[in-house]
C-alpha positions, -999 to +999 in steps of 0.1 A: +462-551+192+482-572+166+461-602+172+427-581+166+446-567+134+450-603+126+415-608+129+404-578+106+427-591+075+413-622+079+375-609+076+391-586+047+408-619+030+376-634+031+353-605+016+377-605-011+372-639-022+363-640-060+330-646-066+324-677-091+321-664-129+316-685-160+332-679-190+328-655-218+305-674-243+299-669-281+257-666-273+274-635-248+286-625-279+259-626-299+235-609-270+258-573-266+242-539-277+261-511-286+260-470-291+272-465-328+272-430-334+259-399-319+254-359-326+238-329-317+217-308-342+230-276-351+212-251-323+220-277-294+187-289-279+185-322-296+209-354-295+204-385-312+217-416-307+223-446-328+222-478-310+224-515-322+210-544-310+224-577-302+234-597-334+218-624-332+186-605-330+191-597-368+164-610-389+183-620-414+224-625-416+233-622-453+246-581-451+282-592-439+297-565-427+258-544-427+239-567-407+240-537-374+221-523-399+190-549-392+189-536-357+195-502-356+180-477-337+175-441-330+170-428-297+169-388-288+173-366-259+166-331-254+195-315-241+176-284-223+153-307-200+175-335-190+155-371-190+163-403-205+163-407-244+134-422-260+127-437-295+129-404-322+103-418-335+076-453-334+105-482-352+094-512-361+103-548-347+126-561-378+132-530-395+166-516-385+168-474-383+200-451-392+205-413-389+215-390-417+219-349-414+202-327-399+184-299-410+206-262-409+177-253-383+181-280-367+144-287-368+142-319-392+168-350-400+174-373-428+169-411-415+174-441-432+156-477-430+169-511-435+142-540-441+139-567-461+153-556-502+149-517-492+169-493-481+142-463-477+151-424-474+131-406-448+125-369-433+121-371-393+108-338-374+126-340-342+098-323-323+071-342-332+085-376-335+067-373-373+085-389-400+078-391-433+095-420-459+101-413-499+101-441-525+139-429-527+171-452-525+198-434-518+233-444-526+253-459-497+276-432-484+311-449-484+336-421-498+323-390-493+281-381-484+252-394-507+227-367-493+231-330-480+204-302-470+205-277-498+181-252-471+154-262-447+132-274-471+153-289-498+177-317-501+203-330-526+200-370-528+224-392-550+196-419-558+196-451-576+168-468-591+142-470-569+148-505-548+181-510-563+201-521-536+232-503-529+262-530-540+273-533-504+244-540-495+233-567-516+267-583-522+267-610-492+228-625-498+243-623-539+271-644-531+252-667-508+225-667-538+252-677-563+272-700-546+254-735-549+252-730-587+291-727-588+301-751-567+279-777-583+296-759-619+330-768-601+317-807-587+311-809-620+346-806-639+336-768-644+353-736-640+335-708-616+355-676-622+349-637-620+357-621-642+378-585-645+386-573-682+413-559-693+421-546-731+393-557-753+379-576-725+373-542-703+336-546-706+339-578-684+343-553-656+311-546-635+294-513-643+288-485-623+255-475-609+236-452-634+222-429-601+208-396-602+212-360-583+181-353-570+166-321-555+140-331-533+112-311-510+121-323-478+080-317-469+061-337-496+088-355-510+086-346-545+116-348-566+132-331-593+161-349-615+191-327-620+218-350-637+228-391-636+259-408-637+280-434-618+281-406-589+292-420-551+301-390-533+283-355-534+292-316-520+272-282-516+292-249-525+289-227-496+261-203-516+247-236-524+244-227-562+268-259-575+274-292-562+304-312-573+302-349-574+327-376-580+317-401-606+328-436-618+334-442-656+357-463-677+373-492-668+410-484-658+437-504-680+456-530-658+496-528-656+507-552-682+541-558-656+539-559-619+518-570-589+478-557-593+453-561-561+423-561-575+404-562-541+417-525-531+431-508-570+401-487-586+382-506-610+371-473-633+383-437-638+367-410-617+363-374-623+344-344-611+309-331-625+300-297-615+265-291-614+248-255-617+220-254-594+203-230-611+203-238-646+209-277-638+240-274-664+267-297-659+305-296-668+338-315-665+362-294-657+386-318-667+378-337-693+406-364-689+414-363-655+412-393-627+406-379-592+413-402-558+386-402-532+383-387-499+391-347-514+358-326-525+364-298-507+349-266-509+363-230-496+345-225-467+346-181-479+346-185-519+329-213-541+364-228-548+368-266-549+398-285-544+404-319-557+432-343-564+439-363-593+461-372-622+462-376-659+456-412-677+489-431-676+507-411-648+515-426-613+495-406-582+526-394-569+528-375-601+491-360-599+483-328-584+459-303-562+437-285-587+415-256-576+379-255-592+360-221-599+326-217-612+325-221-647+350-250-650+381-227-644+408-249-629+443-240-618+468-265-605+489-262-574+524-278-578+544-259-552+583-264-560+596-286-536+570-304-523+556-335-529+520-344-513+518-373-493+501-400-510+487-423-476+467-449-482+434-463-459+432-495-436+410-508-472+438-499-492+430-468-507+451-438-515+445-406-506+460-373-505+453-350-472+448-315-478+416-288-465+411-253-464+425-228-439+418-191-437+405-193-468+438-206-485+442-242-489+466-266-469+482-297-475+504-323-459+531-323-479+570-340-480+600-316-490+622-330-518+654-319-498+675-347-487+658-350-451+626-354-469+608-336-438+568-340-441+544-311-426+513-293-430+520-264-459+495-232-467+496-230-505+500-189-518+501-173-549+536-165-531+545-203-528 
């Protein structure tokens, strides 16, 4: 018995002798795919998938941190017949594909398309596998969304000049452009600097993107211009009569004493423009305000927005929540004894967390007692 149990470890040893692999190369590397994103449309039937192909089947390399962009694609399933997914629609070798929103009926979706200079804005019918692209560049959506359904048939689109690359997108083959000039400028005993201004020299300072709101027929295409400004980051009311967007503006003065990151510290001031749908009228609530990124929130009962932001001169940890009405009517929230939580994003950015919850807004907040506790607080007329 023990010497036929002998025998069966020894077969067991041998089965489980590792088989010969090579190493892990760099062209490995280069050759994986991956699943970048993924959702369902509103009613449930459809899902779409975002893939990307290996990277060294970009066509070109000069995006940086973009280039999955070159070879995207979008794949779709229907959730109610099981089967695998298949192209949402015919894509192009060399063109690289990404998904936007969908439609509130879930019947059409916003797609976007990477090639060559372009970045193109497109309407996809899920159904149908039709799609439909509009001489529109959108803005890249970085800090917030750049495009939102307005109903079935319309969209809101912050667009730039039409094949105006967004700067992110246009920054690495810029640089790689540039480069040879001021290194020969440097070989050559001179100085290759960029510039930032400060004081009289503000106007060094790159300048925001003159882009424009856009109501656009999601069938035909046609578009309608509602407002322009430096605006990167746009939100619908919830009766979808006003849309608030954040906007870049003047430079920002630099601290005269201290340390100053340029890479991560906002260049320009930003604020809030309100934007009545109906009239196209546009306000500033606050005239002299500088808001942080990552809060545009709207009420999901009441067309109330809440933002974050500070006056000229103050530090953020002095700025405050500020509710936004129709009209312009602002109220700030300053609850005694709290502090909100100023955090700050793996790029450096601050940002203050705070939503809406039964209709009364929320915030993470830190108490100024002496154990300086920090939890999520409901903000009340009552405190």
């Amino acid at each position: 018995m023990r010497a036929w149990l002998r025998s069966l470890l020894l077969g067991l040893t041998m089965l489980a002798t590792p088989v010969h692999a090579r190493p892990f190369t760099v062209e490995d590397l280069f050759d994986l795919s991956s699943v970048e994103a993924y959702a369902a449309d509103p009613t449930g039937r459809w899902l779409v998938i975002q893939t990307s192909g290996p990277y060294g089947s970009a066509p070109t390399f000069d995006d940086f941190g973009y280039v999955e962009l070159r070879t995207s694609r979008l794949l779709m399933a229907d959730l109610t017949a099981p089967a695998p997914a298949k192209p949402l629609f015919a894509q192009e070798a060399g063109i690289g594909y990404a998904p936007g929103p969908f439609s509130p009926d879930g019947r059409r979706m916003v797609v976007f398309r990477r090639y060559g200079r372009s970045w193109d804005l497109g309407v996809a019918t899920l159904e149908s596998g039709d799609v439909r692209w509009w001489p529109i560049t959108p803005e890249l959506a970085l800090y917030g969304r750049t495009v939102q359904w307005r109903s079935n048939s319309q969209l809101l689109v912050i667009a730039r000049p039409y094949d105006d690359l967004p700067r992110h997108l246009r920054f690495g083959s810029e640089s790689m452009r540039d480069l040879p000039d001021r290194w020969a400028k440097t070989a050559s005993g001179g100085a290759s600097v960029t510039a930032i201004g400060s004081g009289r020299f503000e106007t060094a300072t790159y300048l925001p993107a003159v882009n424009t709101l856009l109501n656009v027929n999601a069938s035909n295409g046609s578009a309608t211009a509602l407002v322009s400004g430096g605006f990167f980051d746009l939100e619908l009311s919830p009766s979808g009569l006003y849309a608030a967007l954040l906007e870049d503006l003047e430079p920002l003065p630099r601290p005269e004493h201290g340390a100053y990151s340029a890479s991560t510290a906002p260049l320009r001031r930003r604020n809030l423009r309100l934007v009545d749908l109906t009239t196209g009228m546009a306000t500033t609530p606050c005239q002299h305000c500088d808001l942080l990124t990552h809060l545009l929130t709207w009420s999901p009962r009441a067309d109330r927005l809440l933002i974050f932001g500070r006056r000229l001169g103050e530090a953020w940890g002095d700025g405050r929540l500020t509710l936004v009405e129709p009209g312009g009517v602002t109220r700030g929230l300053k609850p005694a004894g709290l502090r909100p939580v100023i955090s700050v994003t793996g790029e450096g950015i601050p940002y203050v967390s705070a939503d809406w919850l039964g209709g009364k807004p929320v915030v993470r907040a830190q108490s100024i007692l002496p154990d300086g506790r920090i939890d999520w607080y409901r903000l009340t007329k009552a405190g």
